[in-house]
N, C-alpha and C positions, 0 to 999 in steps of 0.2 A: 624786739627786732631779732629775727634769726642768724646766725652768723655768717649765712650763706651773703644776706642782706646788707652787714655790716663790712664785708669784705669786698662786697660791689661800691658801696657808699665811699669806704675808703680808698680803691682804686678813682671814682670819678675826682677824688679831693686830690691825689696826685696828678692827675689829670691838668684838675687846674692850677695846682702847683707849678707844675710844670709849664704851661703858658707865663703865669708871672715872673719866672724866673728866666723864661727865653726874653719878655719886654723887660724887663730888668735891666739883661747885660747889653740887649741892643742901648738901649736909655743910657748905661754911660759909656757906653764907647761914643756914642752920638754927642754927650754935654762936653765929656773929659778929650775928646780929638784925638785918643790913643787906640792903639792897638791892644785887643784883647789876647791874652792868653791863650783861650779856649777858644772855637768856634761858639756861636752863642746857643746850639744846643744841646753842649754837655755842661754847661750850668743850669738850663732849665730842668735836666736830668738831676744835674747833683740837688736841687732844690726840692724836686719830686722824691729825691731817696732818702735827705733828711725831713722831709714830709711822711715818709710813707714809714720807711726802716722801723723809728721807736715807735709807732701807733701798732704796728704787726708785731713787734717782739711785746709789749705790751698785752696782746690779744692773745699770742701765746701763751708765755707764761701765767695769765690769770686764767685759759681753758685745761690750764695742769692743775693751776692750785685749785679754783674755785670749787671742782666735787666734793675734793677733799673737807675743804673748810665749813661747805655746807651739810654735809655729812655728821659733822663734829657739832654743828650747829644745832641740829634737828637730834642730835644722840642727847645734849643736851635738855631738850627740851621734855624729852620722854620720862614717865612714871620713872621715880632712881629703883621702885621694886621692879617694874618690867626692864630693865638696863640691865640689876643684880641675876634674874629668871635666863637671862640668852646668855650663850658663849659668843665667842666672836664672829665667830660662821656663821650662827643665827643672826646676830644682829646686822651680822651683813645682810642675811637674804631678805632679812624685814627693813633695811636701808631699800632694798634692791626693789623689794614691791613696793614701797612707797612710793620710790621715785616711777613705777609702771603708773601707778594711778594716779602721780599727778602730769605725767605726758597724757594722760585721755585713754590708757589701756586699762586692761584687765588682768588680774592675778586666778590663780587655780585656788580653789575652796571659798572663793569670797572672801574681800576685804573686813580686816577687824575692824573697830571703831578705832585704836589707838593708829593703826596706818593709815587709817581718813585723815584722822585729825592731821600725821604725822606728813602727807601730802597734802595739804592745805597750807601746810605751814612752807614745804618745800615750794608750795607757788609763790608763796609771798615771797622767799627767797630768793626765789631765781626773778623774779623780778626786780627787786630791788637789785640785783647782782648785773643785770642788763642793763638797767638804767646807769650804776656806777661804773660802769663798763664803757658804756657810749661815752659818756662823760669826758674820762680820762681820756680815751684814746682822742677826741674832739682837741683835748689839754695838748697832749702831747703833738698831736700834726699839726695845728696851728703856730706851737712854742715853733717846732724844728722847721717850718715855713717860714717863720720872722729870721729865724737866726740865720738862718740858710741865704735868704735873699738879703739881709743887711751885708755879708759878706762877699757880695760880689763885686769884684774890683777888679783892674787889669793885670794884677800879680797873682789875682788867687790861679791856681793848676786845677782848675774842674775837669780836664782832659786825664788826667793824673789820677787825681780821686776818684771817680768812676769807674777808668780802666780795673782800679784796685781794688774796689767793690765788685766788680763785673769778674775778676779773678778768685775773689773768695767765694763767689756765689757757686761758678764753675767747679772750683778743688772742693767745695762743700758737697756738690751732688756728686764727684764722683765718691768722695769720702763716704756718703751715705751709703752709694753702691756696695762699697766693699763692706761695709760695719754691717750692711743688713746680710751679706752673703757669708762674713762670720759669723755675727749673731746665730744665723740658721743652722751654720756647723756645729756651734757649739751649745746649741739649746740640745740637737738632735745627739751631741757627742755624749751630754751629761744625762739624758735619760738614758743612752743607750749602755754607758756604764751601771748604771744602777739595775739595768736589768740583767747586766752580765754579774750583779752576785748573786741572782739569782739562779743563773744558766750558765755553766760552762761557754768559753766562747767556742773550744775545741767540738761540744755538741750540737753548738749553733749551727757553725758552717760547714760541719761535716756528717752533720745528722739525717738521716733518708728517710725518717717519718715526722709529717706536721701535726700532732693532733694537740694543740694550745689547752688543754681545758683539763682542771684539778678531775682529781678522784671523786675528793669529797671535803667539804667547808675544813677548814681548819685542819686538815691533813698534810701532813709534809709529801707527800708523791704529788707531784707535779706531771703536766701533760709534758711532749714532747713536741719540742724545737726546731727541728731538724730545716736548713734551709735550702738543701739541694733539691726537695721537689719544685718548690718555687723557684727558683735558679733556673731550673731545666727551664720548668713550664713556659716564663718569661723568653728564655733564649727561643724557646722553640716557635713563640709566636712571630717574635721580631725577627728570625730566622726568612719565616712564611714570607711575614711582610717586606724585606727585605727582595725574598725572590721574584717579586709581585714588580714593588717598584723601580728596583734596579734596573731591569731592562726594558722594561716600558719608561720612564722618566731619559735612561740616559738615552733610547730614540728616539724620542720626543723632543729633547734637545738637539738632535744632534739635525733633526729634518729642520726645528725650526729655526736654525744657526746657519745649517747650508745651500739646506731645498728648498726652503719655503716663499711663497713671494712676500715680498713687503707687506702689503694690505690683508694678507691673512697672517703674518706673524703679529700687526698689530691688532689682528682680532680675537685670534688663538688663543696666544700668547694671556691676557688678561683672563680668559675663560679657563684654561688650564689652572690659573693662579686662586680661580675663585673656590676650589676647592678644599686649598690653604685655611679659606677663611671659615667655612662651614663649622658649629659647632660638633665639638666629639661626640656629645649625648648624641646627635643629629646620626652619626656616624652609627652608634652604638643600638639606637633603635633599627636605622636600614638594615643593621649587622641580624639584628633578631625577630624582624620581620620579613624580611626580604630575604637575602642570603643566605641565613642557615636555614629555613624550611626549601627555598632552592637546593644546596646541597645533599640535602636530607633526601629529596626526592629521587636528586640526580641519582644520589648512591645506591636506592634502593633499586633504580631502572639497571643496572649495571653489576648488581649483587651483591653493593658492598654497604658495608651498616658505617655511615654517617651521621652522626647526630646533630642535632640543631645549634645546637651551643659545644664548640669543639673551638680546638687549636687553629686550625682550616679556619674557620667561619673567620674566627678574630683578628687570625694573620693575614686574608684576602683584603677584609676592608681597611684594616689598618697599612695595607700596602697603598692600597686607594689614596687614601689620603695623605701619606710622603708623598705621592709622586711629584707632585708642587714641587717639596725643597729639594728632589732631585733632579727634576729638569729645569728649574729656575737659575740653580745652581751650578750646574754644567753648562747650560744654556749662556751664560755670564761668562762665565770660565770660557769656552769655545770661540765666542767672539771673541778675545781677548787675545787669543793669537792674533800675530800679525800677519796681514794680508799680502806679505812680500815673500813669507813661508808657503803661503798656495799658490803665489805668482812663480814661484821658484821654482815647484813642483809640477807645476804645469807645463811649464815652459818645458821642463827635462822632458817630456812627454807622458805624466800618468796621468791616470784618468782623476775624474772626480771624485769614484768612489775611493780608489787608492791612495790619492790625496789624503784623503778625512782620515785611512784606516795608518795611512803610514809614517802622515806628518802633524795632523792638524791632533791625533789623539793622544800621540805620545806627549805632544809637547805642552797639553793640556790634561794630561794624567794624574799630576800630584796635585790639583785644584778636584778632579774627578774624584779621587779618591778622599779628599779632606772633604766632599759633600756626601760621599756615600757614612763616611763616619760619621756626622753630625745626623744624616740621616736615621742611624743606628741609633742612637745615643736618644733621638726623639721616638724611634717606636719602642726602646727598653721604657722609656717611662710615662709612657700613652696609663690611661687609666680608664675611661668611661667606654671604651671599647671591650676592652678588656672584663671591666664588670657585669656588661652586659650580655657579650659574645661567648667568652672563651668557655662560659661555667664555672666550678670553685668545686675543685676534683685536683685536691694536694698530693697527689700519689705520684709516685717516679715510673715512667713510663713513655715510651718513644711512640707512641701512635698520636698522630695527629687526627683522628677523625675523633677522637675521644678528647672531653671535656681534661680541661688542665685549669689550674689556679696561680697565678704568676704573685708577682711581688707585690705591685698597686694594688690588685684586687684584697691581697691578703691587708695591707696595712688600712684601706675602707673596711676591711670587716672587724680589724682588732679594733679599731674605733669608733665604732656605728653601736649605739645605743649606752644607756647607762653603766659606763664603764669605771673600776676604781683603777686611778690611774698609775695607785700605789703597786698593783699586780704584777707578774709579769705578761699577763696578759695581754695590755695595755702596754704595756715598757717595751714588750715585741716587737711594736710598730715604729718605734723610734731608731731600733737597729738594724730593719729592715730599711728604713728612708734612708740611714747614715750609709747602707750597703751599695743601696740604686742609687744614692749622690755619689759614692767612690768609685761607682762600674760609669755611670756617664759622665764624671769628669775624666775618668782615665781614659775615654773614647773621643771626647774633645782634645785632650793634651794629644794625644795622637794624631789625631787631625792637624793641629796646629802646626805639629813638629813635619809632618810630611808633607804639607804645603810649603813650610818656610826651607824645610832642608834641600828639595828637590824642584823650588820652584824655578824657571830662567828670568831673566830681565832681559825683555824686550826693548829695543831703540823705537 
């Protein structure tokens, strides 16, 4: 049984958990003539969560241990000369093809006979590991269904118990939130030290040539680091894109906040938004099929040498596609002034356009401005645009019709293909993520701070 399977199977058994534990507490408030506690559906609840709780933490902890064990299992069972013949890495990788060939794939060079054998044994394994699996967890939601509904009586607090359950379940995912957005800082922090003993930081970020790549094997001269051509490159795209969406998203909001009729904001409005959705690859091929040989052409009619994959090209369509979270987001913002601010306005005798430019913008300004940051913050760390548009042309240089290499593109390249991650080659791209994570949070903190610091409370 798959455990996609075993986790539907166990949701339908809380299911019914849950119905016997609603008839349950009806059943003795009805024998006993009292007053319950709880409404009688958060006992049916508390019954389905000591039904469900130990069968799921059960299911986990045996999908942590059980690789491991069976692992151990099948090292076991192997020739002790083929054991003594691998290091540990090896016997990883020939753990690792075994277990290819006994899901039903294929490994590169053809299977040995001792990884046949050694996947034949893994099926047995894993079966019998399924079946004691089913098992217990059968054990366990049953046990915690008895005990659960023996306990139901007019004192128990299942209104109580639940809430408390229902509060740790809450402080837990947000607790994951933040442990995985530590995690990420500090995976990204500790590589990126270890590649700063390799590289000066002082060369890092203040170096004006990129060329990552040794002299020759085993030689101590090292390529150069320098991250201000990537720096620029990046700023100069989100720059573009920037100039693109800005003023087309914030008119776009601001017609369908003031002008628009009803039945076309609610048509618009949704259409505008679907461009949000569009994947970036989606973006990044229009970008290099469509737009940069347009450009290319435009420039030649006009005299000027634009190339197909340039700064322009990457910055246009990556403008394209903020426009969504800028006019969605002013759009929101706009309406949110109160209508007694344009009544007011009115009334003193300005006009309509006056209005918007004199009352309704100011006073919706530090929400404008905390979506143009956020906006910022999302084209600095665009990637599949960028890989495919901008080119990969690390040089410091202020022309936009000419190809540039930004930060994303550069940390896809340090990491695309067989890479030793002991290098600094490799180690590069983890202090270029830690870079692009400290430039867009420090564009979000700013956002925050100028929405919360200047925003008014309206009655």
């Amino acid at each position: 049984m798959s455990n996609l399977a075993l986790l539907a199977l166990l949701l339908v058994v809380m299911a019914l958990a849950y119905q016997l534990g609603l008839t349950r507490s009806r059943a003795v408030a009805a024998n006993r003539d009292v007053r319950m506690h709880s409404r009688p559906g958060y006992y049916g609840v508390l019954v389905a969560l000591w039904c469900g709780l130990p069968a799921l933490a059960l299911f986990v902890l045996w999908s942590l241990l059980a690789p491991q064990l069976i692992d151990a299992l099948v090292t076991q069972q192997l020739p002790p000369e083929l054991v003594a013949s691998l290091s540990q890495r090896e016997l990883d990788v020939f753990l690792r093809r075994a277990a290819t060939l006994a899901a039903g794939g294929s490994v590169a060079g053809g299977a040995s006979p001792e990884e046949l054998t050694a996947a034949a044994y893994i099926n047995r394994l894993s079966t019998l590991e399924n079946l004691i699996l089913v098992a217990l967890m059968a054990v366990f939601a049953v046990a915690g269904l008895v005990y659960a509904r023996r306990r139901i009586s007019p004192r128990l607090r299942a209104r109580n118990q639940v809430e408390r359950v229902i509060t740790f379940a809450l402080a837990s995912s947000s607790a994951i939130a933040i442990c995985t957005t530590v995690g990420i800082v500090l995976s990204m922090l500790g590589e990126a030290i270890k590649f700063f003993t390799f590289i000066s930081p002082a060369e890092f970020f203040f170096g004006t040539t990129w060329n990552p790549r040794f002299s020759s094997s085993g030689s101590s001269a090292q390529g150069e680091f320098g991250l201000l051509p990537l720096l620029w490159g990046t700023l100069m795209v989100s720059a573009i894109a920037l100039l693109v969406a800005i003023p087309v998203g914030l008119m776009t909001a601001i017609y369908m906040a003031e002008y628009a009729p009803a039945w076309l904001r609610n048509v618009a409005k949704p259409i505008i938004e679907i461009l949000a959705g569009i994947p970036t690859i989606v973006y990044g091929f229009f970008a290099l099929i469509v737009i940069g040989p347009f450009l290319s052409s435009l420039g030649d009619l006009i005299g000027i040498n634009i190339r197909t994959t340039s700064a322009l090209t990457a910055g246009l369509v990556m403008g394209i596609m903020i426009i969504p979270f800028v006019s969605s987001l002013s759009d929101d913002i706009i309406t949110q002034v109160p209508k007694s601010l344009r009544d007011g306005a009115l009334g003193l005798g300005a006009t309509k356009s006056e209005t918007i430019r004199q009352v309704v913008l100011p006073a919706a300004l530090p929400g404008i401005v905390g979506a143009f940051l956020l906006a910022a913050s999302r084209a600095i760390g665009e990637t599949m645009i960028v890989v495919l548009a901008a080119g990969n042309n690390p040089v410091l240089h202020a022309n936009p019709f000419e190809a540039v290499s930004t930060i994303t593109v550069t940390i896809v390249n340090q990491l695309t293909g067989d890479m030793d991650f002991a290098s600094p080659q490799s180690l590069v791209a983890f202090a270029l993520g830690l870079t692009l994570f400290v430039i867009t949070l420090c564009l979000n903190v700013i956002a925050l701070v100028v929405v919360r610091k200047y925003r008014q409370q309206y009655e």
